[in-house]
N, C-alpha and C positions, 0 to 999 in steps of 0.2 A: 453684118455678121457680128456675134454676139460670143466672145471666151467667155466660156465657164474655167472660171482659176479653180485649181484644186487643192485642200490641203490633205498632203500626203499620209493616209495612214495605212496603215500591214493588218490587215485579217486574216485570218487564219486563214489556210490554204491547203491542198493536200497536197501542194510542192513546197518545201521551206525555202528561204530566201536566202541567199546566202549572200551578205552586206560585200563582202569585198571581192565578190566576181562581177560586181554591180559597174561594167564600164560607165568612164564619163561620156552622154551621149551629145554635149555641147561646150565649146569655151564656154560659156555665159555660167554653167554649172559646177563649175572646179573650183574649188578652194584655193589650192596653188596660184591659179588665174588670177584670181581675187585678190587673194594675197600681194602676188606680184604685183598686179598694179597700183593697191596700197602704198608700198615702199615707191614705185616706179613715182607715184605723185607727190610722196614725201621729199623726192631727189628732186623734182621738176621745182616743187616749190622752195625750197631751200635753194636753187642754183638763181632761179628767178628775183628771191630777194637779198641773194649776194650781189648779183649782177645790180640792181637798180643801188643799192646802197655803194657800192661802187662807183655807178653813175654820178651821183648825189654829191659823194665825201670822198673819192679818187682812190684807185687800185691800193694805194700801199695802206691807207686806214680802214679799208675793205680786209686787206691782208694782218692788219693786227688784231682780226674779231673781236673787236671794241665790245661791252657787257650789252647795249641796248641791239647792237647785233646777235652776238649769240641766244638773249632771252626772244629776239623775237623768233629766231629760227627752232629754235628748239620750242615756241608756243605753237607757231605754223606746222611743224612736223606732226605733234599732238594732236591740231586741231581737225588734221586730216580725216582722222578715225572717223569721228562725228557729223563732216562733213559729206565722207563717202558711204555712212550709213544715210543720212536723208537727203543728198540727190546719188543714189550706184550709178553707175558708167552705164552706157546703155550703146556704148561703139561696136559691141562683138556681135549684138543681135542679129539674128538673119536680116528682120523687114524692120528697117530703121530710115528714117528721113535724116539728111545732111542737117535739115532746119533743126530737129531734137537733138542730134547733137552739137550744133555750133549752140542751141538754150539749154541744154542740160552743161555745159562744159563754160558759158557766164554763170549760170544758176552757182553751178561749187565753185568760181573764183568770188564770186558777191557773199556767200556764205562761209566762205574763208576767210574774206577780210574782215566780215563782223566778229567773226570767231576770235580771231588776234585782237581786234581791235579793242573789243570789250574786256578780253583777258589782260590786254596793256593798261586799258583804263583803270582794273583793279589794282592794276601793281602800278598805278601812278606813274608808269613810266610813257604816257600817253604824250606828252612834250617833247619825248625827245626822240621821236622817230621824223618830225617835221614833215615831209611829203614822200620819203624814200619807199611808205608803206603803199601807199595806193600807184606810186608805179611799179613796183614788184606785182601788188596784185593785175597791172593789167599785162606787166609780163607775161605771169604765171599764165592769164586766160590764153595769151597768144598763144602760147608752147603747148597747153594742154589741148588746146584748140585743133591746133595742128597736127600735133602727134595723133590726136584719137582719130582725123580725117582720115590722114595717110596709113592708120594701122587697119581701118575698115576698108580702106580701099584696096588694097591690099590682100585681105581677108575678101572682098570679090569676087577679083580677080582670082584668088586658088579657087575659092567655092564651087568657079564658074569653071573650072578644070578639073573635078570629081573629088575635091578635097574637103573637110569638115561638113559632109553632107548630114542633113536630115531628112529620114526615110519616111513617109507618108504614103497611107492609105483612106481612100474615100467608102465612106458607106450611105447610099440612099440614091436618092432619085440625081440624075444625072446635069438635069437641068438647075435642080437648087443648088449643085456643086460646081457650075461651069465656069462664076468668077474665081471658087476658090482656086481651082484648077489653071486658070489662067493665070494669077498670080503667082503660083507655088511655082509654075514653071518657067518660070524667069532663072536660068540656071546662075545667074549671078546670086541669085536669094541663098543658094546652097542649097535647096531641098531636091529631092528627086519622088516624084508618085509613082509608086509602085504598081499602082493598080487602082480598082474600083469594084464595088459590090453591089449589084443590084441586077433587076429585072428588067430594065424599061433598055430601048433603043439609048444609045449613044448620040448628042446634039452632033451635027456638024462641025469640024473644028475640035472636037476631044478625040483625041487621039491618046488613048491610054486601056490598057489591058484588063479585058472584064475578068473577073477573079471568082464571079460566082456571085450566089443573091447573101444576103447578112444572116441566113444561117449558118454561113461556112468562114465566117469572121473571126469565130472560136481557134477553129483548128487553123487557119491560117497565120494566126499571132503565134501560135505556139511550136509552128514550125520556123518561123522568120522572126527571130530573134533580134534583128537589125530595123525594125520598125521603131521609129521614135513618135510619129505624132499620128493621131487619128482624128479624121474629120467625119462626122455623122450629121444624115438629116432624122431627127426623131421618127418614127412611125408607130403610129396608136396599137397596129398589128402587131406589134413586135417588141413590148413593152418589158417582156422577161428576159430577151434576146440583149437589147440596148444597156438592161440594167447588169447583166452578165460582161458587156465587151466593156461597160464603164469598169466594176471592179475591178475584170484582168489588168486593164491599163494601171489605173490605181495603184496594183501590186506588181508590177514590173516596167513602172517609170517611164509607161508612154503617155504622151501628153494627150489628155480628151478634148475633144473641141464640136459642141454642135450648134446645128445652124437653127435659130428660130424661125422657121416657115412656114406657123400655123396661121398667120393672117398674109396676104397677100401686098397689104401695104407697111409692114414691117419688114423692109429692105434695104435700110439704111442703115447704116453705126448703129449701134444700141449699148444701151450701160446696163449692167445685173448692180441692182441692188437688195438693200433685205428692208421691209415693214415689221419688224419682230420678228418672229421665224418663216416670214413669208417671203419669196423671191420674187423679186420684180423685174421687169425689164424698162426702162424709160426710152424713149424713142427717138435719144443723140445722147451722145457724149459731149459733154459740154465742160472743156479743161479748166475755161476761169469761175468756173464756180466750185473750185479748190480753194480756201480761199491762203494759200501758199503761194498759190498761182496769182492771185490777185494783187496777191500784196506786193509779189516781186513787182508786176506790173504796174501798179501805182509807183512804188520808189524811185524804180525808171520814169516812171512820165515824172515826177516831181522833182529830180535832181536835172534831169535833161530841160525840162519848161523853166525851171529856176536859176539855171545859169544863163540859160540864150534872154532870159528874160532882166539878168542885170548885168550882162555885158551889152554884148550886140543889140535888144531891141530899142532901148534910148535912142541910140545915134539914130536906126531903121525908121521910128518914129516921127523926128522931127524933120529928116530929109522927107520923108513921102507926106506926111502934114502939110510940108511946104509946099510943094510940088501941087501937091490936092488942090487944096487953099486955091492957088493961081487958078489953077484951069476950071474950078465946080464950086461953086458959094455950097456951102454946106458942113454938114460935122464931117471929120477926118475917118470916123469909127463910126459902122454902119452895122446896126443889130437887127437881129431879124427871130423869130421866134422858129425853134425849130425840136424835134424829138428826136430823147436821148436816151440812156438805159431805160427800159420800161416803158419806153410810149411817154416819159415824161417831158413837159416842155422847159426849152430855158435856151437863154439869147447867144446864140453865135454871134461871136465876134470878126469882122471881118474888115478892113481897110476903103473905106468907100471907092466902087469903082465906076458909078454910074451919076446922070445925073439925079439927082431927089425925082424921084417918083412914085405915082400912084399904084402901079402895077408889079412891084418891088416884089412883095411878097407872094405875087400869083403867076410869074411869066420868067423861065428860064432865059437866062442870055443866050442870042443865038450870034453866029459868025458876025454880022455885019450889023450889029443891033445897034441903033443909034441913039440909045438912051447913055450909050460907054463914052466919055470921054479920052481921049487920044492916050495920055497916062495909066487910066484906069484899065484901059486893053491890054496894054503892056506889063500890068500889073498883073491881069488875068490870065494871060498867057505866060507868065513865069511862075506865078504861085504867089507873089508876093504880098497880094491881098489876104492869103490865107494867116500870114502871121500871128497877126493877134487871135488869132485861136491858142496861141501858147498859154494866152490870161486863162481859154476856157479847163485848157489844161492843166494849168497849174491849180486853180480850183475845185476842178473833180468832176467839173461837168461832160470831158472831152477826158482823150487818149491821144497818146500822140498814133497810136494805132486801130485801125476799129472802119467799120461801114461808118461810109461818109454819111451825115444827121441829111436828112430831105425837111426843105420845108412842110408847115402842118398842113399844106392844103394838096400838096402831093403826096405826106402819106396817108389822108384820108382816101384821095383818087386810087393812086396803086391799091393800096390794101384791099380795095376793095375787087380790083381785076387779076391780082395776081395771089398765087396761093403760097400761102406760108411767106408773105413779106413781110409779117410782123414779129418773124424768129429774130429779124435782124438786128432786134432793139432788145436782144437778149444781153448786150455786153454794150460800154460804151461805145458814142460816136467817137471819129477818131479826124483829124487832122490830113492823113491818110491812110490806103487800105487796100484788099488786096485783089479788089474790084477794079481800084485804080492803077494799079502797076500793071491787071493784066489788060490793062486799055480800055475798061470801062469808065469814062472820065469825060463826063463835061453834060452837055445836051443830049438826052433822050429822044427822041424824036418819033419813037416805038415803043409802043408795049413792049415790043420781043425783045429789044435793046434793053427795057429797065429788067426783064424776068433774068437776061445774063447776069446784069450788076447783081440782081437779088440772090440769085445761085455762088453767086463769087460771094457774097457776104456769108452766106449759109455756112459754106463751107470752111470759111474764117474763125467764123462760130464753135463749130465742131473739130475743128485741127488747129485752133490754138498752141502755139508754144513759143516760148519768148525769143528762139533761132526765128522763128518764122518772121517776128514782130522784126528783128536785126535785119533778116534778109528784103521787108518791103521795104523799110527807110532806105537802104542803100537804095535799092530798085528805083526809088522815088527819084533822091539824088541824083543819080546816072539819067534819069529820065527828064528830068529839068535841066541837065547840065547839053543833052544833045538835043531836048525839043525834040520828043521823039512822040508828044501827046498831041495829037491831033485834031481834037477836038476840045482841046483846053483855050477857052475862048470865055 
């Protein structure tokens, strides 16, 4: 399904509009709302980085608002403005993912701390905050984190009991509206559908009140003033009718929304963009080719790949070298040629878990494969071999998050039996992913088994966002920590 966003303009009408009888018909649309939550993060942040500087330098020098205290508090309050104009809250929305808000709510603590941090660096006072800055900032994300979970669940739960509803009507064929339908009626979302306008029989499973065919759309708005949103499938027949129920909306602040159903395989997510003055439709949304999106994404794989990479992997290195060594004559680091963004290739790195062979780059480890030496298994069934992927990470080649890379000669094979396997090299390979947490992990052994993994990557693809990228590494963690991968061999 495809928004058409609209910018709001007043034509002339033969009813005038009268701006302050104009209810607010959502939180998400109040200025008050806005506002308040402004100041609400102003308080969040400033308590956050009293608390950590507290921490740091003990309650009563906390209690004397030392000058490098109050100049940062008073930069952090400022920098709020700036920050919640380029990531807004997105907690109050009807249809919002847990995952966009745990990456919208890191997005503005990582954007806060560069804020202060560079305004400190001006005013030279960059020395003398020591570490107290970056544990306020990850205060801050905790508490902002929290607060916005608990205030959306919250805001559910009433919705889900007849409160903050939005009012919605469907217009077109019944069958093009049946996922909208099904979604909207999730009465936790808060919407209620009032009805539906068309000709044709009603699918099985809708259960919703026919109101008449989209001639009667007109007068229907203008008696139900409590309509917020409208969902339409275009129809060629009906081309003056469609351009008529767009303006009313337009002019009385219902939201338009139609569904593009003129090809039968345009079913998916879709993005509107413009070629000049011309509208397009492209056939996914694809979030990291924002490149805002990208770039947060990168900083996280480079600060995360560059700490584990001179603390911890030293010691990690020379223990399992040794260990190696003993049990497999051979090199320690085991490269393998594999495709990465764009179908390009470049050498995964991986801890050797077999012994040297011929068949290395053509034949999947299976359960009981006798090319594994006894360590190297042990390696494989914890992950440990995967480490030095952090090097691919740290260079640009890998994500810590992303469709697992396929060797090159399985993805010339798939690519060639499954359809659309090669969206998946739309964004980096990744370390792990979200194929992997949902249990697609290890040996294929089917077609049908890799078409899952590839549908798991697709939609990685296309629902990107950095909560989501938080939520698999944990997933990953808790999955190695119980051995809950089954086929991690």
């Amino acid at each position: 399904m495809v928004v058409y966003k609209r910018n709001i303009t007043f034509a002339a009408t033969n009813q005038p509009i009268h701006f302050f009888a104009m209810k607010i018909k959502d939180l998400e649309d109040s200025r008050l709302v806005k506002m308040s939550i402004l100041v609400n993060d102003m308080i969040l942040l400033m308590i956050s980085y009293w608390c950590a500087f507290a921490l740091s330098y003990g309650i009563s020098e906390a209690l004397s608002f030392p000058y490098i205290l109050k100049i940062t508090l008073l930069i952090g309050a400022v920098a709020i403005i700036p920050t919640s104009y380029i990531a807004p809250p997105v907690f109050l929305k009807h249809i919002v993912h847990g995952d966009a808000i745990l990456g919208r709510s890191a997005y503005t603590a990582i954007l806060q701390f560069l804020f202060v941090l560079v305004a400190l660096g001006l005013l030279r006072s960059i020395n003398d905050i020591r570490g107290f800055l970056v544990w306020g900032t990850c205060l801050f994300f905790i508490v902002l984190y929290a607060e916005r979970f608990l205030i959306h669940d919250m805001l559910r739960r009433n919705r889900s009991k007849g409160h903050n509803l939005r009012y919605v009507v469907l217009v077109g064929h019944p069958w093009n509206l049946m996922d909208v339908y099904e979604t909207l009626n999730d009465h936790s979302l808060g919407f209620k559908v009032l009805g539906i306008f068309t000709r044709q029989k009603l699918p099985e499973g809708m259960d919703i009140k026919v109101l008449g065919n989209r001639t009667a759309v007109m007068d229907y708005l203008k008696l139900h003033t409590e309509v917020t949103d409208l969902y339409i499938v275009p129809d060629t027949d009906y081309v003056t009718e469609t351009e008529t129920i767009y303006r009313y909306c337009e002019d009385h602040m219902i939201r338009f929304y139609a569904l593009p159903v003129f090809l039968e395989f345009l079913t998916k997510r879709m993005e509107l963009s413009h070629l000049g003055n011309t509208m397009l439709l492209s056939v996914r949304n694809e979030p990291l080719q924002d490149p805002v999106n990208r770039g947060v994404k990168r900083l996280f794989d480079i600060l995360v790949s560059g700490v584990f990479l001179l603390t911890v992997f030293p010691l990690i290195y020379v223990i399992v070298g040794i260990v190696i060594k003993i049990q497999s004559p051979g090199p320690v680091i085991f490269k393998q040629k594999r495709n990465g963004l764009d179908g390009r290739e470049f050498y995964c790195l991986k801890f050797r878990s077999m012994h040297v062979n011929k068949d290395a780059d053509r034949v999947q480890a299976t359960k009981d494969d006798p090319r594994k030496f006894k360590f190297g298994d042990l390696m494989r069934r914890t992950n440990i071999d995967e480490l030095p992927q952090f090097i691919n990470v740290f260079k640009g080649d890998m994500s810590l998050v992303g469709p697992r890379p396929h060797m090159l000669f399985h993805t010339q094979e798939y690519s060639r039996l499954i359809r659309r396997y090669m969206v998946r090299h739309l964004v980096k390979p990744g370390i792990t992913g979200w194929a992997q947490v949902q249990g697609f992990r290890g040996e294929t052994k089917t077609v049908e088994q890799m078409e899952d993994r590839v549908k798991a990557d697709i939609w990685y693809v296309e629902n990107w966002t950095f909560g989501l990228d938080l939520r698999i590494m944990w997933k990953t963690v808790v999955n190695m920590l119980k051995h809950n991968e089954e086929n991690a061999y």
